[in-house]
NULOBA-695786 format. One line per field, with one value per residue (C-alpha): residue in three letters; residue number from 0; x, y, z. Coordinates in nm, 3 decimals, padded with zeros to 5 digits, always signed. Layout:
BEGIN
r: ALA,... .
k: NUM,... .
xx: X,... .
yy: Y,... .
zz: Z,... .
# end
This chain:
BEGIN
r: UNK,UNK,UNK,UNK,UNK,UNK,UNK,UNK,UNK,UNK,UNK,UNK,UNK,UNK,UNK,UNK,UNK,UNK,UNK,UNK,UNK,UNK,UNK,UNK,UNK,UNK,UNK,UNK,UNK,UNK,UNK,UNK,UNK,UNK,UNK,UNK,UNK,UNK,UNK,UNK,UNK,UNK,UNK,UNK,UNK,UNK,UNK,UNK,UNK,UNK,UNK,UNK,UNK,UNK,UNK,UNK,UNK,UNK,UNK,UNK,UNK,UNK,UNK,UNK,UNK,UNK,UNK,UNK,UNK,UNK,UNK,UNK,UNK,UNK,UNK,UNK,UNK,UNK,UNK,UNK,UNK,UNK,UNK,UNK,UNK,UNK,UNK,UNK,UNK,UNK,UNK,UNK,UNK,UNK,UNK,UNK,UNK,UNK,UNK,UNK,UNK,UNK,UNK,UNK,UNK,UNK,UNK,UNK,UNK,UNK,UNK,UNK,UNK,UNK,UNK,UNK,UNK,UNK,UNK,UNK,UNK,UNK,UNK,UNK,UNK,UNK,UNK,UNK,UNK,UNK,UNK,UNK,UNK,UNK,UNK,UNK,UNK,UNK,UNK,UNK,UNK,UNK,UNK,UNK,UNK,UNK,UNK,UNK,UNK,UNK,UNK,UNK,UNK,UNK,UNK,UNK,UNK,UNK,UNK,UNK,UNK,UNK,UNK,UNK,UNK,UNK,UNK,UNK,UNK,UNK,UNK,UNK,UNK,UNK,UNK,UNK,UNK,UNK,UNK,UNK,UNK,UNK,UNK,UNK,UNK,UNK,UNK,UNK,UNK,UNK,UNK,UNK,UNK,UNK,UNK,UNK,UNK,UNK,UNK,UNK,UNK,UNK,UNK,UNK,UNK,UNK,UNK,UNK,UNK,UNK,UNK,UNK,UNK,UNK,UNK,UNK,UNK,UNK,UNK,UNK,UNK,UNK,UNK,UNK,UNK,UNK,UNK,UNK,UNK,UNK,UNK,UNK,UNK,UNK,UNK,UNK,UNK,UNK,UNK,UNK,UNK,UNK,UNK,UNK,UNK,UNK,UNK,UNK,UNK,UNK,UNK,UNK,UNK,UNK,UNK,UNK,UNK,UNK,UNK,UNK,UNK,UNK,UNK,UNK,UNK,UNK,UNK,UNK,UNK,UNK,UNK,UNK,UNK,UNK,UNK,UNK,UNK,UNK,UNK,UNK,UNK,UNK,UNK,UNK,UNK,UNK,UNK,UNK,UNK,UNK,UNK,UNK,UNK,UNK,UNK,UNK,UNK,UNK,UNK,UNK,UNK,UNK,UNK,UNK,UNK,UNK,UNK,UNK,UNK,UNK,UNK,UNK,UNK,UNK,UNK,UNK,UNK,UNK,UNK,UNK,UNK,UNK,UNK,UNK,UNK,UNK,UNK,UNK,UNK,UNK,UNK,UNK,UNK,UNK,UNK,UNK,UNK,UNK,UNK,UNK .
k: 0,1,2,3,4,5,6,7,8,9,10,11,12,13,14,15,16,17,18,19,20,21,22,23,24,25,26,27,28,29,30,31,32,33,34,35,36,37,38,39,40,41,42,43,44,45,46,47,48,49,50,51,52,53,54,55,56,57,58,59,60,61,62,63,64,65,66,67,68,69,70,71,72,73,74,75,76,77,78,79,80,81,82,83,84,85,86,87,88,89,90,91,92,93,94,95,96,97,98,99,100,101,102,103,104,105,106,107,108,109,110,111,112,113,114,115,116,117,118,119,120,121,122,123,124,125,126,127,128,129,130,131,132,133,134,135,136,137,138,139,140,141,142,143,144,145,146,147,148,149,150,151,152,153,154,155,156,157,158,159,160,161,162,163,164,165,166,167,168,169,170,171,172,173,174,175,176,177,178,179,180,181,182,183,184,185,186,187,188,189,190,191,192,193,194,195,196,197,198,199,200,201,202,203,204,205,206,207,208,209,210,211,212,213,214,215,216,217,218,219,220,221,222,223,224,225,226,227,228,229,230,231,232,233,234,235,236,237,238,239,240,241,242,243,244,245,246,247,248,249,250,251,252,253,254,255,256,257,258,259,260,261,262,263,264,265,266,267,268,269,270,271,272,273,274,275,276,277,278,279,280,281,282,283,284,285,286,287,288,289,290,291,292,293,294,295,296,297,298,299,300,301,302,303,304,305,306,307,308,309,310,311,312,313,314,315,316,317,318,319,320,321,322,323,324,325,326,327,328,329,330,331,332,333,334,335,336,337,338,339 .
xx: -03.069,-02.998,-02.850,-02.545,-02.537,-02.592,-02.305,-02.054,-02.235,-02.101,-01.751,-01.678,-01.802,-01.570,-01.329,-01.305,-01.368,-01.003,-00.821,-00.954,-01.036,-01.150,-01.303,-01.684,-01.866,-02.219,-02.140,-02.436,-02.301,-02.433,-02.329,-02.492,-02.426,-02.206,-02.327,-02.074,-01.766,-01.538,-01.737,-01.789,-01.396,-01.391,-01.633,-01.429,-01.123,-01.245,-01.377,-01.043,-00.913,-01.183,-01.021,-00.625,-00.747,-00.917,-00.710,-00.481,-00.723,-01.048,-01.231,-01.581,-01.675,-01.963,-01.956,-02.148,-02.301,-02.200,-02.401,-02.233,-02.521,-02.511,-02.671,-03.000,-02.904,-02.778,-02.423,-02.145,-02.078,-02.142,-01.861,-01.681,-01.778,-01.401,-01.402,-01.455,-01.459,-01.207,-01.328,-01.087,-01.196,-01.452,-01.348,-01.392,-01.215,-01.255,-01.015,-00.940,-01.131,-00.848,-00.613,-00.438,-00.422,-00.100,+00.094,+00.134,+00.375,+00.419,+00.645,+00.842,+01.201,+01.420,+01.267,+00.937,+00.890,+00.670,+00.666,+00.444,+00.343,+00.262,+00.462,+00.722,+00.505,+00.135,-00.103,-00.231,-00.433,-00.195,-00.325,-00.053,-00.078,+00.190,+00.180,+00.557,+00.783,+00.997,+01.012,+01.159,+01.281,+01.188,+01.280,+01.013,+01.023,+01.038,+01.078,+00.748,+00.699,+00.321,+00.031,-00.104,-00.326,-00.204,-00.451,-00.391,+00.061,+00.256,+00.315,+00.296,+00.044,+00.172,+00.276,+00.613,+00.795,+00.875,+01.184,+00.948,+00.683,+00.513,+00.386,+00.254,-00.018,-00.125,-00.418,-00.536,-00.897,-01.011,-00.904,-00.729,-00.459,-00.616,-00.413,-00.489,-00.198,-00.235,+00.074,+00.063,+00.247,-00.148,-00.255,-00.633,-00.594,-00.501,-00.776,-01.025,-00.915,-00.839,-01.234,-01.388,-01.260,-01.553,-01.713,-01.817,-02.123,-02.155,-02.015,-01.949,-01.580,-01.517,-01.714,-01.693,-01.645,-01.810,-02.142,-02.418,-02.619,-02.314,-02.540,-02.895,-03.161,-03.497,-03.759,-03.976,-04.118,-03.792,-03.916,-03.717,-03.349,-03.292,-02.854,-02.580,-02.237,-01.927,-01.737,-01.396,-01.223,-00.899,-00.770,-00.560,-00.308,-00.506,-00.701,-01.060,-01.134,-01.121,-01.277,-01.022,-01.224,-01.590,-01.758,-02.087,-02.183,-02.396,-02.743,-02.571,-02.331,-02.591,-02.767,-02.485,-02.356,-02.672,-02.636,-02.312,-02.385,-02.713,-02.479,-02.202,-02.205,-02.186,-01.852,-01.699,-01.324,-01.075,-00.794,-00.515,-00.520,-00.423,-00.748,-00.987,-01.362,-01.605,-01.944,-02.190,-02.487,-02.852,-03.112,-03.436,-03.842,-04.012,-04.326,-04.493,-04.386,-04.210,-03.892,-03.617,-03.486,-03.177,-02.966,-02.601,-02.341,-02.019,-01.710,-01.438,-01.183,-00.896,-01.039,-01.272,-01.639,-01.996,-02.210,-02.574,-02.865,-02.893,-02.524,-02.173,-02.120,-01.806,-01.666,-01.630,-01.379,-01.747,-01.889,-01.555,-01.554,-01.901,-01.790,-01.381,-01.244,-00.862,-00.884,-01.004,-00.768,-00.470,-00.602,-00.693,-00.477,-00.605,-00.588,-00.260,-00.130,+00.162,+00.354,+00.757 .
yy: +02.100,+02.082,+02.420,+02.165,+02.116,+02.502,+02.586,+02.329,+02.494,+02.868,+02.745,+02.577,+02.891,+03.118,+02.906,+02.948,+03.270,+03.286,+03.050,+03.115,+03.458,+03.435,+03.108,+03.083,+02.963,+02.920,+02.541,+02.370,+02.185,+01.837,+01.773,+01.506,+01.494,+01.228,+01.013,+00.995,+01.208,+00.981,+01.074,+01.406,+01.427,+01.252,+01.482,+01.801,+01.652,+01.610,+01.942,+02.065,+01.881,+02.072,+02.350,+02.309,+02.174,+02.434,+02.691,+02.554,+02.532,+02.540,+02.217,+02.113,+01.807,+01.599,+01.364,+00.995,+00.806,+00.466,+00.293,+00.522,+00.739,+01.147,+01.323,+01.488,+01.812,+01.996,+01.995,+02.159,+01.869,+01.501,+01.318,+01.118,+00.764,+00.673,+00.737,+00.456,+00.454,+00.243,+00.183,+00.163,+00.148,+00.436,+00.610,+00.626,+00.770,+00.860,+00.726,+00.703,+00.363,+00.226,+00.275,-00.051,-00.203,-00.265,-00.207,+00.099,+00.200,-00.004,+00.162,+00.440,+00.566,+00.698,+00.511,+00.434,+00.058,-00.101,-00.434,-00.550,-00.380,-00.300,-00.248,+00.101,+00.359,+00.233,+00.507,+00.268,+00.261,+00.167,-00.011,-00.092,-00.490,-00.726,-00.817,-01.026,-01.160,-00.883,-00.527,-00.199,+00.087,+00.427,+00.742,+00.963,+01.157,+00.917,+00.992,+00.928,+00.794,+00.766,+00.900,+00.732,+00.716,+00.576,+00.459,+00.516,+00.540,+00.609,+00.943,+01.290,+01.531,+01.833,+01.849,+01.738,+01.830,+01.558,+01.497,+01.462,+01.794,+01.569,+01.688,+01.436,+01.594,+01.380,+01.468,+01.339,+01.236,+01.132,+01.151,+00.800,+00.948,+00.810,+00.957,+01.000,+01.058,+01.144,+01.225,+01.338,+01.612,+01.701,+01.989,+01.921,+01.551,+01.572,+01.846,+01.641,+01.297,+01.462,+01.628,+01.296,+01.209,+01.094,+00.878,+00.564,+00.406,+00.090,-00.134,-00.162,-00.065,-00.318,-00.680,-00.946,-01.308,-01.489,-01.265,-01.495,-01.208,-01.182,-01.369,-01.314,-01.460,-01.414,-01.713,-01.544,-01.214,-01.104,-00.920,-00.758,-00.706,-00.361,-00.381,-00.629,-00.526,-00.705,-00.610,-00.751,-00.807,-00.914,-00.881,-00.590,-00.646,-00.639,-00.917,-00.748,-00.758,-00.452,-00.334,-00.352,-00.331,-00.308,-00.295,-00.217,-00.517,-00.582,-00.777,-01.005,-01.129,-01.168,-01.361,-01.601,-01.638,-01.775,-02.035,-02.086,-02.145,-02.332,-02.615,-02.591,-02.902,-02.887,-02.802,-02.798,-02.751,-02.673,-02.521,-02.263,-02.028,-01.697,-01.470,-01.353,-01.285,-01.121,-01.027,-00.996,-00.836,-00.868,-00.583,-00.644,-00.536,-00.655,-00.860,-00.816,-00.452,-00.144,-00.177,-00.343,-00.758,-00.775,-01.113,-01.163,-01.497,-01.488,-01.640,-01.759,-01.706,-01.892,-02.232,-02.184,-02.196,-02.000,-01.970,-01.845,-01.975,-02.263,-02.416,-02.399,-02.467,-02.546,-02.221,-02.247,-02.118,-02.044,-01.879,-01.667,-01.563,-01.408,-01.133,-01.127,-00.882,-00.768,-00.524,-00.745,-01.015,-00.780,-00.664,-00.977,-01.186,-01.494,-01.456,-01.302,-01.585,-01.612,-01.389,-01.409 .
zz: +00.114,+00.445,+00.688,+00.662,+00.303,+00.264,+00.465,+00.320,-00.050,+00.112,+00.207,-00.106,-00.319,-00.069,-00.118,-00.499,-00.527,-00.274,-00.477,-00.789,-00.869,-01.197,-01.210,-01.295,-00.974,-01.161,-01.210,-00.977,-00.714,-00.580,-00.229,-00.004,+00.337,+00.513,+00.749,+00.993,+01.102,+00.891,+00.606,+00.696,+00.698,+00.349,+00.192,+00.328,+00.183,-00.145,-00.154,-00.078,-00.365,-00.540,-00.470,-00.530,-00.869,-00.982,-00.876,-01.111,-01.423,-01.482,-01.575,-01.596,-01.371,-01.300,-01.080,-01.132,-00.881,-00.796,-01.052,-01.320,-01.355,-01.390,-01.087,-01.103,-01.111,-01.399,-01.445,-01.681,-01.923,-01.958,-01.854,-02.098,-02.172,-02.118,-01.777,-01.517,-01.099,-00.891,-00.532,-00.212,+00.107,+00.170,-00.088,-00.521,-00.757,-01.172,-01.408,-01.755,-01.890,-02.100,-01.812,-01.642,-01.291,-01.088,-00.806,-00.610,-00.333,-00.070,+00.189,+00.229,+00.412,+00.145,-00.129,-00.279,-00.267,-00.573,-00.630,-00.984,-01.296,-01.485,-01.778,-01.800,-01.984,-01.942,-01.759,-01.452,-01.140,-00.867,-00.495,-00.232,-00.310,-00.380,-00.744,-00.772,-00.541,-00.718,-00.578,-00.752,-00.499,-00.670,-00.563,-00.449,-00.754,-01.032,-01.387,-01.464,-01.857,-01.788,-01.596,-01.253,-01.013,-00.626,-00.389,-00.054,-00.169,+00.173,+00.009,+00.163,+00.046,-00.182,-00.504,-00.626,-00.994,-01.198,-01.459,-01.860,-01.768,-01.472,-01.196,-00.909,-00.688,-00.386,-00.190,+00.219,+00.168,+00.518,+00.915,+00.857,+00.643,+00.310,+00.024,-00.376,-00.602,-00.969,-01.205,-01.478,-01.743,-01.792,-01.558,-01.690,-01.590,-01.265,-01.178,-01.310,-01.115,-00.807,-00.822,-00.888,-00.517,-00.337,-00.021,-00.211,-00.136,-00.346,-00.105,+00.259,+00.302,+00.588,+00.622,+00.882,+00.696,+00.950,+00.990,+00.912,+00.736,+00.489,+00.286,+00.229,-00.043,-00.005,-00.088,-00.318,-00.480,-00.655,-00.980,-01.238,-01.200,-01.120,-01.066,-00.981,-00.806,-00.680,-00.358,-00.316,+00.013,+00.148,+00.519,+00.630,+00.898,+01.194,+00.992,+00.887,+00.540,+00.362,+00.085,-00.240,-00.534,-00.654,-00.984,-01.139,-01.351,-01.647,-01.665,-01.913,-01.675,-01.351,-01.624,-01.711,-01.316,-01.249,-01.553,-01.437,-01.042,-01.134,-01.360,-01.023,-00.811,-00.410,-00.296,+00.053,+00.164,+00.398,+00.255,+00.294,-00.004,-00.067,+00.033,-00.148,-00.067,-00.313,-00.237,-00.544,-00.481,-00.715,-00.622,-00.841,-00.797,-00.522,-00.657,-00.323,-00.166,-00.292,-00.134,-00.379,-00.284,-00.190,-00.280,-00.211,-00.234,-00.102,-00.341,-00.171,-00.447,-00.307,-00.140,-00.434,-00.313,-00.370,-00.066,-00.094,+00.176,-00.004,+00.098,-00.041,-00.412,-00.634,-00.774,-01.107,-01.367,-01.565,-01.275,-01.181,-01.587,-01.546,-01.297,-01.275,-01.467,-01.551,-01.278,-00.997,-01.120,-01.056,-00.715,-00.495,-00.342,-00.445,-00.794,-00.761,-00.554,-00.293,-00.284,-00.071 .
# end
């Protein structure tokens, strides 16, 4: 560890031992150092949700890496297999694995402004997107029938009492103003969510579309697949494209995109489509050196095109199967479609 790493290791300790008299401070601690002050800000933030958390209960937490992996140090317990990681921007968060995807707040004055699902009563990961051409007003405390998780909701931080046992903590994660809201009637819940809060490092949280090295595929020498990842992207309003959604994929589907994009004829178009740009990434063995190959296409969702090296292809229904999932179909634009 770095004299860095120590000291953030001393305040955190300090910190629980304020908040949280009695609560065990043997658990090992993994903390890697950002890389930048926004980061730095991010990882200070989620330590302080560390903190608030615990001082309410006591839960054991590790934290996975962004490939879903446990750390190499020792921790308190395995985290459950039910658990999966939503990505926003720079940041990641845990969540139940059986939760859904929807909307979360838009906007606020004296309302909460939603607009899409899901359904009253499902526990859901919420992202401030358009999902209808349909928006609910809420009040800021709703009478919540479910858990949730907000991404990034227009709400202040604090904690708020709900109407059912709820409670709705919401957390600022980084010098932007980033927020992370759980609520839930589960004390242990929200603790655990809010300590999964973390700088994400699976995919670049801002790209540029028109960057010729958005796309890279080497000639030769790629060996054994070692992971494959999508990044999804949709403009914000000062129109760069923001990071949305990402997802650790199987071998069995980098297996099957290939099939897919191999069968895919040529495909070039100029269109106006809802947007939509998702990055998939293949890191495998270098046959010639001992750093990994890097290979990455670029699907444009909407107009409906692949783009490697070797030129633009038809996107294909089969090709979008192999990597688009419920929760990335709910999230970008262009599968959502127009929205007003």
């Amino acid at each position: 560890m770095s004299e860095y790493d120590d000291d953030l290791e001393r305040r955190v300790r300090a910190s629980l031992d304020t908040h949280a008299g009695k609560v065990d401070t043997t658990v090992a601690l993994r903390i890697d150092r950002p890389h930048s002050r926004r980061q730095r800000w991010l990882a200070l933030g989620a330590v302080a949700a560390v903190v608030v958390a615990i001082a309410a209960i006591t839960v054991p937490v590790v934290v996975l890496d962004d490939h879903g992996r446990s750390p190499e140090r020792p921790a308190a317990v395995d985290v459950p297999a039910q658990w999966r990681t939503e990505y926003w921007h720079d940041i990641s968060v845990q969540v139940p694995a059986g939760w859904a995807w929807g909307a979360g707040p838009l906007s606020r004055d004296r309302d909460l402004t939603r607009c899409g699902g899901p359904r009253v009563g499902t526990p859901y990961v919420g992202r401030p997107i358009y999902q209808s051409d349909v928006c609910v007003l809420e009040r800021l405390a709703p009478a919540a029938t479910a858990p949730y998780v907000w991404l990034d909701a227009p709400v202040e931080p604090g904690t708020v009492d709900l109407p059912n046992g709820y409670v709705q903590d919401t957390v600022e994660v980084d010098a932007d103003g980033t927020t992370v809201t759980v609520g839930s009637d589960d004390s242990a819940l929200r603790a655990r969510v809010l300590a999964s809060v973390s700088s994400q490092r699976l995919c670049p949280s801002t790209i540029d579309p028109d960057d010729p090295n958005l796309v890279h595929m080497p000639i030769d020498g790629t060996g054994e697949l070692e992971s494959f990842h999508l990044c999804a992207y949709s403009p914000d309003s000062d129109d760069a494209y923001e990071l949305v959604y990402g997802r650790v994929l199987e071998s069995r589907s980098y297996d099957a995109f290939r099939e897919a994009s191999d069968d895919a004829p040529a495909g070039s178009a100029r269109c106006k489509a809802p947007p939509g740009l998702v990055v998939l990434t293949a890191t495998s063995d270098d046959l010639y050196g001992d750093e990994p190959v890097t290979r990455t296409w670029v699907a444009d969702v909407g107009c409906g095109l692949l783009t490697s090296t070797a030129g633009q292809l038809r996107l294909t229904e089969r090709a979008i199967d192999t990597w688009a999932d419920q929760g990335l179909r709910s999230t970008l634009p262009a599968f959502i479609g127009w929205q007003g």
